[in-house]
DRENSE-613048 format. One record per residue (C-alpha): x, y, z; residue number from 1; residue in one letter. Coordinates in nm, 4 decimals, decimal comma, padded with zeros to 6 digits, always signed. Each point is the difference from the previous one (the first is absolute). Example, Ala and Ser with C-alpha at 12.3 -4.5 7.8 and 13.67 -1.06 7.14 Angstrom:
+----------+----------+----------+-----+---+
:     east :    north :       up :   k : r :
+----------+----------+----------+-----+---+
: +01,2300 : -00,4500 : +00,7800 :   1 : A :
: +00,1370 : +00,3440 : -00,0660 :   2 : S :
+----------+----------+----------+-----+---+
end
This chain:
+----------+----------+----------+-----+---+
:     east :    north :       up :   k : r :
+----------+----------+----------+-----+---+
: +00,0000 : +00,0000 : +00,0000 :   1 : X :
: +00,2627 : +00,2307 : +00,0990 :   2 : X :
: +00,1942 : -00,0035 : -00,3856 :   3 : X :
: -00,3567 : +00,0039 : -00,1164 :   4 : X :
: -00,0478 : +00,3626 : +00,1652 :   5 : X :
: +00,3590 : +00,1413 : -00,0976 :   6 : X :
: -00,1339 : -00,1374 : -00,4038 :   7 : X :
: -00,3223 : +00,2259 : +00,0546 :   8 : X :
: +00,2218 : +00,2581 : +00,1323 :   9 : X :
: +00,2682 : +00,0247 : -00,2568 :  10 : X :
: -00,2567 : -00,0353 : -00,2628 :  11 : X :
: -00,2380 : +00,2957 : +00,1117 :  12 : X :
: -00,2979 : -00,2254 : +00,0320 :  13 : X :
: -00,2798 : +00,1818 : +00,1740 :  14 : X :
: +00,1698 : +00,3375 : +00,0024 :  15 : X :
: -00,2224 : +00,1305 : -00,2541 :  16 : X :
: -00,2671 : -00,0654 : +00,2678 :  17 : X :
: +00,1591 : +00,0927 : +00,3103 :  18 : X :
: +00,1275 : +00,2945 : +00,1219 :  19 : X :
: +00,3858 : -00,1185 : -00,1445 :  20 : X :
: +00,1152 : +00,2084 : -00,2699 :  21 : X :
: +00,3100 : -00,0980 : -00,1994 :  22 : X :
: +00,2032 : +00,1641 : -00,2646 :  23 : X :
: +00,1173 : -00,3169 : -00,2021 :  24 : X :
: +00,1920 : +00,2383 : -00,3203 :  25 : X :
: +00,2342 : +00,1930 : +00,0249 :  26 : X :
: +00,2121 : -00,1388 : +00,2849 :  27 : X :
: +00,1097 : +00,1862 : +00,2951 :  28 : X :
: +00,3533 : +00,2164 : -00,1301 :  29 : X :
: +00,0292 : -00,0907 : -00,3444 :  30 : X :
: +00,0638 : +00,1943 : -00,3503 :  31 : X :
: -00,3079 : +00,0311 : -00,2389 :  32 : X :
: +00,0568 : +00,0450 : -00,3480 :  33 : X :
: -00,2499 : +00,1610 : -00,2118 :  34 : X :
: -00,3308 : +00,0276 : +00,1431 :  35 : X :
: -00,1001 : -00,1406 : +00,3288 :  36 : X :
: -00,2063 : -00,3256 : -00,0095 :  37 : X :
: -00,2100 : -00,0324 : +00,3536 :  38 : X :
: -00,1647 : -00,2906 : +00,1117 :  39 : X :
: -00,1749 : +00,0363 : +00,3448 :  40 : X :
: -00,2762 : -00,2301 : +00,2270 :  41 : X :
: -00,2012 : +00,1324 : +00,2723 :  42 : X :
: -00,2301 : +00,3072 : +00,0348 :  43 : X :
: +00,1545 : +00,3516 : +00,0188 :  44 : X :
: +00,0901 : +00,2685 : -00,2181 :  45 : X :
: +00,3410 : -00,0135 : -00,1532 :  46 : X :
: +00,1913 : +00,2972 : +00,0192 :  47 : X :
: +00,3324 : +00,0705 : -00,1950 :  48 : X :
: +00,2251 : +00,3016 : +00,1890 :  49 : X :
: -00,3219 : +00,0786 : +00,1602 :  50 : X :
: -00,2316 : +00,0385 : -00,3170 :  51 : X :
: -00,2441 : -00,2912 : -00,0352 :  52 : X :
: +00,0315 : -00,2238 : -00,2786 :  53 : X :
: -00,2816 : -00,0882 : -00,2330 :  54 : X :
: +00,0054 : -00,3777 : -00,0140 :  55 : X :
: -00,2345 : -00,2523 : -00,2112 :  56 : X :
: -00,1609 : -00,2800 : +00,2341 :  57 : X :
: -00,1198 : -00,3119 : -00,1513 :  58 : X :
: -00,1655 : -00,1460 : +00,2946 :  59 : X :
: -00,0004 : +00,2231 : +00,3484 :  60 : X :
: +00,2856 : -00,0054 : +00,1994 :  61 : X :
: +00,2609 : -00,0512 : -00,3375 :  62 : X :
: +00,1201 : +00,2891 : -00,1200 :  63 : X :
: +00,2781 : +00,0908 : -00,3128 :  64 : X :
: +00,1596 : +00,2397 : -00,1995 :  65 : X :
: +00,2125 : +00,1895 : -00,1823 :  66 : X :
: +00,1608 : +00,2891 : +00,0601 :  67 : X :
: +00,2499 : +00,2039 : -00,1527 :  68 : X :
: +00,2687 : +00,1350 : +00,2818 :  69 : X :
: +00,2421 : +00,2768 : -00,0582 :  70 : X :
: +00,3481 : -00,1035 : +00,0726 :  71 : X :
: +00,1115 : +00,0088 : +00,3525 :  72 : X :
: -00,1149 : -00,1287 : +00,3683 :  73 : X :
: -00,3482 : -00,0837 : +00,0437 :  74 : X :
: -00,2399 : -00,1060 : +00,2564 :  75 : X :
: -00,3027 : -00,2964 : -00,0456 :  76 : X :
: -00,2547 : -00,0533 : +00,2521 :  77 : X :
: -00,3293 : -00,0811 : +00,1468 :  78 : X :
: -00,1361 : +00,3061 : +00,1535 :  79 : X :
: +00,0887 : -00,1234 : +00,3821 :  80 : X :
: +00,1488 : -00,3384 : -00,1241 :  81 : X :
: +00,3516 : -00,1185 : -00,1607 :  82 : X :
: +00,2417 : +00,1952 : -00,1350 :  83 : X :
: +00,2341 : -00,1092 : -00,3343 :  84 : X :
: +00,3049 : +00,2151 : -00,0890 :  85 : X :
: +00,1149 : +00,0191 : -00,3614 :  86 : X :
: +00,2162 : +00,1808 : -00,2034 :  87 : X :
: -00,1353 : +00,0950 : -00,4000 :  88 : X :
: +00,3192 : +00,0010 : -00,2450 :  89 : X :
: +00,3849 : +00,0730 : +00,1031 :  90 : X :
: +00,1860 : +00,0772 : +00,3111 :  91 : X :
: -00,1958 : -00,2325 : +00,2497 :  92 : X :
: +00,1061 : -00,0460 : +00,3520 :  93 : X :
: +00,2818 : -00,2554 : +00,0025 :  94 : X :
: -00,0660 : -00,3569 : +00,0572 :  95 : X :
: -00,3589 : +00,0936 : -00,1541 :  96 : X :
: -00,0751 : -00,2600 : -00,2971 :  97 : X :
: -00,2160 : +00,0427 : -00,3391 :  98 : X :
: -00,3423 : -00,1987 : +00,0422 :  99 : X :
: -00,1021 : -00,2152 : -00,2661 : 100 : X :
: -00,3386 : -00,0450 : -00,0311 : 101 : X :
: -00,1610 : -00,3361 : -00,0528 : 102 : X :
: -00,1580 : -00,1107 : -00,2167 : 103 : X :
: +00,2286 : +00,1688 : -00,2368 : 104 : X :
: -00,1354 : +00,1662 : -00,3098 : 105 : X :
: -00,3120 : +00,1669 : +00,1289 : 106 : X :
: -00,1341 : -00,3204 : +00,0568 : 107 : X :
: -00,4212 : +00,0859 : +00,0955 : 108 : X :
: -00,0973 : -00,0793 : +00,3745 : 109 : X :
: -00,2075 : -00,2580 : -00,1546 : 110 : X :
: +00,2838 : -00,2362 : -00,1399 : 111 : X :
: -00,0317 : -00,1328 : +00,3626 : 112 : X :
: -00,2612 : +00,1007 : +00,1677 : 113 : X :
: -00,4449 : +00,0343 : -00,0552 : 114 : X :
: -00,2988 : +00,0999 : +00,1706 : 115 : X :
: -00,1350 : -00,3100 : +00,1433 : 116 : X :
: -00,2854 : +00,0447 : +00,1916 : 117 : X :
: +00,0602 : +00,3121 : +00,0617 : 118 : X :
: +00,3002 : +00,0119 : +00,1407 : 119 : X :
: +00,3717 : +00,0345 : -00,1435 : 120 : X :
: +00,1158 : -00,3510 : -00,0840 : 121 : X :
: +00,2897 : -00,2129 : -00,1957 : 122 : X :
: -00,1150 : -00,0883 : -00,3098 : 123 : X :
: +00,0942 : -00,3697 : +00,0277 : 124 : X :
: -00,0449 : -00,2341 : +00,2980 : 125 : X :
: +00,3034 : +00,0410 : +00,1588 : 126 : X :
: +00,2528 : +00,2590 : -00,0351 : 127 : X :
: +00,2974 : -00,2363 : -00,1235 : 128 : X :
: -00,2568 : -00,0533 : -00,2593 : 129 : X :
: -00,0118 : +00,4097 : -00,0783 : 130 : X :
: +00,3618 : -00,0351 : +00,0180 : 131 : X :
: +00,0531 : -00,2725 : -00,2456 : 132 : X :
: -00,2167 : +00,1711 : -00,2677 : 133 : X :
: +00,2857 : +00,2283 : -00,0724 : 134 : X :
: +00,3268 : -00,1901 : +00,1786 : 135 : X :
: +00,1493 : -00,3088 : -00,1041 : 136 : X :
: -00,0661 : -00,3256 : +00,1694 : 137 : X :
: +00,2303 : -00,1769 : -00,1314 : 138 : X :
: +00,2723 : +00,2306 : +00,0909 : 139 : X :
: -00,1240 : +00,0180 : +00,3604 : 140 : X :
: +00,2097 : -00,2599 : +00,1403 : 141 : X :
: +00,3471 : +00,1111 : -00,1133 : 142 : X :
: -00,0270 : +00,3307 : +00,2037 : 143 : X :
: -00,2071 : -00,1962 : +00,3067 : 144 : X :
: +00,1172 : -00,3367 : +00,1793 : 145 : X :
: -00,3798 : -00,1280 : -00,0357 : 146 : X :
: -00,2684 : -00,0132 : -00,2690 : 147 : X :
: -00,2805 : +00,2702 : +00,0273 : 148 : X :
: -00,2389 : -00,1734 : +00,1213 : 149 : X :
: +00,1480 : +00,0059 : +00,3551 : 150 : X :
: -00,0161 : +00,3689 : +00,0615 : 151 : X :
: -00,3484 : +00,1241 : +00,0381 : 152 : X :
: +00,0049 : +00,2836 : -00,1118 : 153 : X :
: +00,3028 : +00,1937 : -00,1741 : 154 : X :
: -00,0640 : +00,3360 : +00,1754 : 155 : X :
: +00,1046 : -00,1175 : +00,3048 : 156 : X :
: +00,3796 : +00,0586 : -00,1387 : 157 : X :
: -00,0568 : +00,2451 : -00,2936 : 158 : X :
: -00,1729 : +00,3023 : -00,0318 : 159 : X :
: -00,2282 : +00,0124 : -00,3073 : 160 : X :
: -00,0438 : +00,3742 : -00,0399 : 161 : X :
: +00,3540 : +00,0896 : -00,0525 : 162 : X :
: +00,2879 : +00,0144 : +00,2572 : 163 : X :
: +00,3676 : +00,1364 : -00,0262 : 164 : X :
: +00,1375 : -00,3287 : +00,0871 : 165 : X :
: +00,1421 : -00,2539 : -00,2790 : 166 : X :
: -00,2740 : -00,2780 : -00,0924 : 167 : X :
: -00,2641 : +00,2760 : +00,2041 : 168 : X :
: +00,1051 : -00,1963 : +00,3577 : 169 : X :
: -00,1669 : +00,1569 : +00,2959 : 170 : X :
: +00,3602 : -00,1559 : +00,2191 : 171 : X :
: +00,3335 : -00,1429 : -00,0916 : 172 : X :
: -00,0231 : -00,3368 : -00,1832 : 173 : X :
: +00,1257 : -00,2029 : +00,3003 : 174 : X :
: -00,2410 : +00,1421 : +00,2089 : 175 : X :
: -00,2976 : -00,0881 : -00,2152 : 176 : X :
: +00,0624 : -00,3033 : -00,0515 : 177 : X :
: +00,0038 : -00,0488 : +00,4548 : 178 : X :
: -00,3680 : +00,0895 : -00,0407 : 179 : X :
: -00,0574 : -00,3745 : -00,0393 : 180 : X :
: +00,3453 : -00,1281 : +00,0283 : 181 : X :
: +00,1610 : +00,0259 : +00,3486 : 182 : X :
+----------+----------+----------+-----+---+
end
């Protein structure tokens, strides 16, 4: 039960409900190039240096988009709630890296996800299954020590927004993989 919570946890489940509002893209002190790609759950206004941002929701409690940033330091919160720092263009903090969004390509919210019953959902079964539309199966087991099957769900190592880290890990390879493996 306990690794059941800390899934619904790192996934976000029931945050669009509740009063939990996460700011899933861009990560906390990264670089942005070009315009600003925002992906959000929970209720709230979004503000960017203060100034509220007009977001599209497809189902309430989801909210996106984009938003072109003048270079320099900027600010993204919930009004009250978390705070991401990000730098638009050259001369970022140092140590600050350049998010890469994910799905790359301006891939629609709806290559993974659907209104199911009225609320935000994967658009397969199972979210390996979302991942595996686009990602290579086969290739899965060079870069893991198991077959996919084993991992419920793939989110629980990467982050499938966009992250500054290589392969979008949310931790250091090593310590992924003590998740399940002690």
């Amino acid at each position: 039960m306990k690794r059941f919570r800390f899934l619904l946890l790192l996934v976000g489940i029931g945050s669009a409900q509740g009063p939990e509002r996460v700011i899933f893209s861009p990560a906390d002190q990264s670089v942005v190039k070009g315009d600003l790609r925002v992906v959000a759950s929970g209720q709230g206004e979004l503000l960017l240096d203060g100034k509220a941002v007009e977001t599209q929701s497809p189902v309430a409690g989801v909210q996106h988009a984009s938003v072109k940033v003048s270079p320099g330091a900027h600010e993204l919160t919930f009004d009250g709630g978390p705070a991401v720092k990000f730098h638009a263009g050259d001369g970022a903090p140092a140590g600050w890296k350049e998010f890469r969004v994910h799905p790359p390509g301006g891939a629609a919210c709806e290559t993974c996800h659907a209104i199911k019953n009225g609320a935000w959902a994967f658009t397969k079964a199972s979210l390996v299954g979302v991942c595996f539309a686009c990602h290579n199966r086969e290739a899965f087991p060079k870069t893991h020590t198991h077959e996919p099957g084993i991992v419920p769900d793939c989110q629980m190592c990467h982050s499938p927004h966009g992250s500054t880290a290589a392969a979008h890990l949310k931790m250091p390879k090593e310590t992924a993989c003590k998740q399940c493996h002690n």
